[in-house]
N, C-alpha and C positions, 0 to 999 in steps of 0.2 A: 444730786445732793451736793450742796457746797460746803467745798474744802474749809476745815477747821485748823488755824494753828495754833499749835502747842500753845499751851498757856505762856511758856519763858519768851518764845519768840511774837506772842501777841502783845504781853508786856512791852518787849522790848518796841516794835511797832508805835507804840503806844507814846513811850516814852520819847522817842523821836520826834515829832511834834507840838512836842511839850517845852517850850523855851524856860530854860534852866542859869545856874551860874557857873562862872568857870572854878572848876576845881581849884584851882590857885589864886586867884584874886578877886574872885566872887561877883566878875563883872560881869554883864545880862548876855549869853547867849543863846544859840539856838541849842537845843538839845542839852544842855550842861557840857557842853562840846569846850575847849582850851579858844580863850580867845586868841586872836592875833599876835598878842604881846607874847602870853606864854607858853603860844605854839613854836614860836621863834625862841625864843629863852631854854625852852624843852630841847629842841632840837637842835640849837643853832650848832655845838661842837660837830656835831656827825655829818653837818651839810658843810661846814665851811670851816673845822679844826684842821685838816690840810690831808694828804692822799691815804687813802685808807687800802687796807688787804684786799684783793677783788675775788678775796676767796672765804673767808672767817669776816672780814670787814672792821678788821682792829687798826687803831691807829699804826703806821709803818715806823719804826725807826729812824734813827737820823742817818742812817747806810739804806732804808727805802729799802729797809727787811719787814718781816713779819715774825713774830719772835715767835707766837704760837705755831703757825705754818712748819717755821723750821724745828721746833721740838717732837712735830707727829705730822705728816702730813697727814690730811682732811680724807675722811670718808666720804663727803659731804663735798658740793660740788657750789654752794655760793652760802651766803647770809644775808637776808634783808631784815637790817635795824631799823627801828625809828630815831633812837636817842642814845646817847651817854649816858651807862650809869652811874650818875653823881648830880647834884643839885640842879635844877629843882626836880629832874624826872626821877631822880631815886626817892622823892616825896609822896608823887604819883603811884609809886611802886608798893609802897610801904602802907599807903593809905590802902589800896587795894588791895593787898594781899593779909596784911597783918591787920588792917580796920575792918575785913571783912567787905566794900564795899565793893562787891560784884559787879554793880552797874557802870563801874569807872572800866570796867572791860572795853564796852563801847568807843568813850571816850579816847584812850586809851592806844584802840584799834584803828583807830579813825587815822592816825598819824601814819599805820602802814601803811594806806592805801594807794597814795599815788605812784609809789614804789611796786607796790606789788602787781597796778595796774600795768605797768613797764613791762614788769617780767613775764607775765599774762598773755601780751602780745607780740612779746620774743619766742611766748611757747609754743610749739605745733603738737596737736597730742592729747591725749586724758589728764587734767591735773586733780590732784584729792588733796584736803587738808587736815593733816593727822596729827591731834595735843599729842603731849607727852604727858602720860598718867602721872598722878599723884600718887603718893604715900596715903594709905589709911590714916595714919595719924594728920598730915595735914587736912584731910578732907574731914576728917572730924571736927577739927579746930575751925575752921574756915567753913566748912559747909559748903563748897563748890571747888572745883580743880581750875586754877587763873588760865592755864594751856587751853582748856576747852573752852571758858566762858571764852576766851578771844579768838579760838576756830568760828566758836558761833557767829560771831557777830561778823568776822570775814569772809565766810560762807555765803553768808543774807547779800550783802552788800556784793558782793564779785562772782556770786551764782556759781560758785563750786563745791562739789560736796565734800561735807565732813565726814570721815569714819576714824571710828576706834577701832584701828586695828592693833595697837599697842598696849601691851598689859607688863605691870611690874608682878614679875615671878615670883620674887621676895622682897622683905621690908628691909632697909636698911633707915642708919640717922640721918638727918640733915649734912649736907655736903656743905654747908659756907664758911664752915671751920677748916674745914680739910685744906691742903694744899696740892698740888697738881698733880703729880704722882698718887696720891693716894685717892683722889678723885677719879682719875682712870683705873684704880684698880679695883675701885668700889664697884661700877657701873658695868665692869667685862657681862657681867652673870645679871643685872639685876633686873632687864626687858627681855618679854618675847614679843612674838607675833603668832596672833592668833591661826589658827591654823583652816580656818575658811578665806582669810585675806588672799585674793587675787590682786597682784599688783603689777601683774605683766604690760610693759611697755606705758607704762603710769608715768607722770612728774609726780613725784610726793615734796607736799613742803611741809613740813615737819616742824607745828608752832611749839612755842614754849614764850615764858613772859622774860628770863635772863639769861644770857649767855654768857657764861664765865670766861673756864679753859676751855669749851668744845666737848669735855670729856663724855656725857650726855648725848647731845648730839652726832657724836661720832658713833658710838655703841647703837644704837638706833639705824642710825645708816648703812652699819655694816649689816644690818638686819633686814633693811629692807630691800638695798641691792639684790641682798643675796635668793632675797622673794621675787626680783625679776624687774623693780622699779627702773626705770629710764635716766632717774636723774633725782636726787634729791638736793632739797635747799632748804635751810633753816631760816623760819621767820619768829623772829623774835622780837617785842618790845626795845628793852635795852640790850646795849654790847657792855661788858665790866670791860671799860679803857684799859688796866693794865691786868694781864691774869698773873694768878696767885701762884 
């Protein structure tokens, strides 16, 4: 009997193929994929704005500190960014998340890849790729959680598995008002882990679409360590250049 896929990832299939425009300047590419210009525009601070943390991946200080680092050290043991979040990729961000347009997931993702292919082959070992759940009220409003649409699509492409082993315990409100302190102390309580999650001697990369303060990130890691994982890293879309 031959293998059926899911209808999302047949779409997506599908969709790859299909020469589209670039989200930003509407010029012909393959897939709706960011042309040349606005791949380099999207990206260019994160590859070439000057030495970054080789641990959170935030811009350093002009003392070649990490200001996040030194407020909390990391649960979390790297970050792979695509971009800075500020113009044009906070456009991307906002299209996708707030426009509802799911399919810029891909796009999106695409920017992680040769990074992540790096680390891939630095890794020895089981690696899984774990979103970080949504709020019921965003998934209401949006109709899909951005962490997972971009697990998916990193999954297909780099043949690693996704699992939800990550569930929020309780609801809380949106964090982007909040400021650092009060962002870590929203997040102590607000994930578990499912209690079939076998993670013994795993890489976990631990996607989400922004990276602030870590505060997220961190709470998650402590979690999944403590389930036995090898090593976690956060992959994320963008890094916020300065946290709050």
């Amino acid at each position: 009997m031959a293998h059926c896929l899911p209808w999302r990832d047949l779409w997506h299939e599908l969709m790859m193929c299909v020469p589209g425009n670039c989200p930003l300047c509407l010029a012909r590419t393959p897939a709706a994929w960011l042309c040349e210009g606005c791949s380099q525009a999207v990206c260019g601070s994160m590859l070439f704005g000057g030495p970054r943390c080789q641990v959170c991946a935030l811009l350093l200080d002009r003392f070649g500190g990490c200001s996040d680092c030194r407020h909390k050290a990391p649960e979390f043991h790297s970050v792979v960014a695509a971009f800075d979040y500020h113009f044009p990729g906070s456009v991307l961000i906002r299209q996708f998340k707030q426009g509802r347009r799911y399919l810029l997931a891909a796009t999106l993702a695409e920017l992680l890849i040769p990074r992540l292919q790096r680390l891939q082959a630095a890794t020895s070992g089981a690696t899984i790729l774990v979103p970080v759940p949504a709020s019921l009220p965003a998934l209401r409003q949006r109709g899909f959680n951005p962490a997972g649409e971009i697990a998916r699509h990193l999954s297909r492409r780099l043949s690693l598995p996704y699992r939800n082993v990550l569930f929020r315990s309780k609801e809380a409100g949106p964090q982007k008002l909040l400021g650092r302190r009060q962002r870590y102390e929203r997040v102590q309580s607000l994930y578990g882990l499912r209690n079939s999650a076998s993670l013994s001697g795993c890489h976990v990369w631990v996607v989400d679409d922004v990276l602030t303060t870590g505060s997220t990130l961190n709470a998650v890691s402590h979690l999944l360590m403590q389930a036995g994982a090898a090593s976690v890293h956060g992959v994320v879309l963008a890094r916020t250049p300065l946290s709050l």
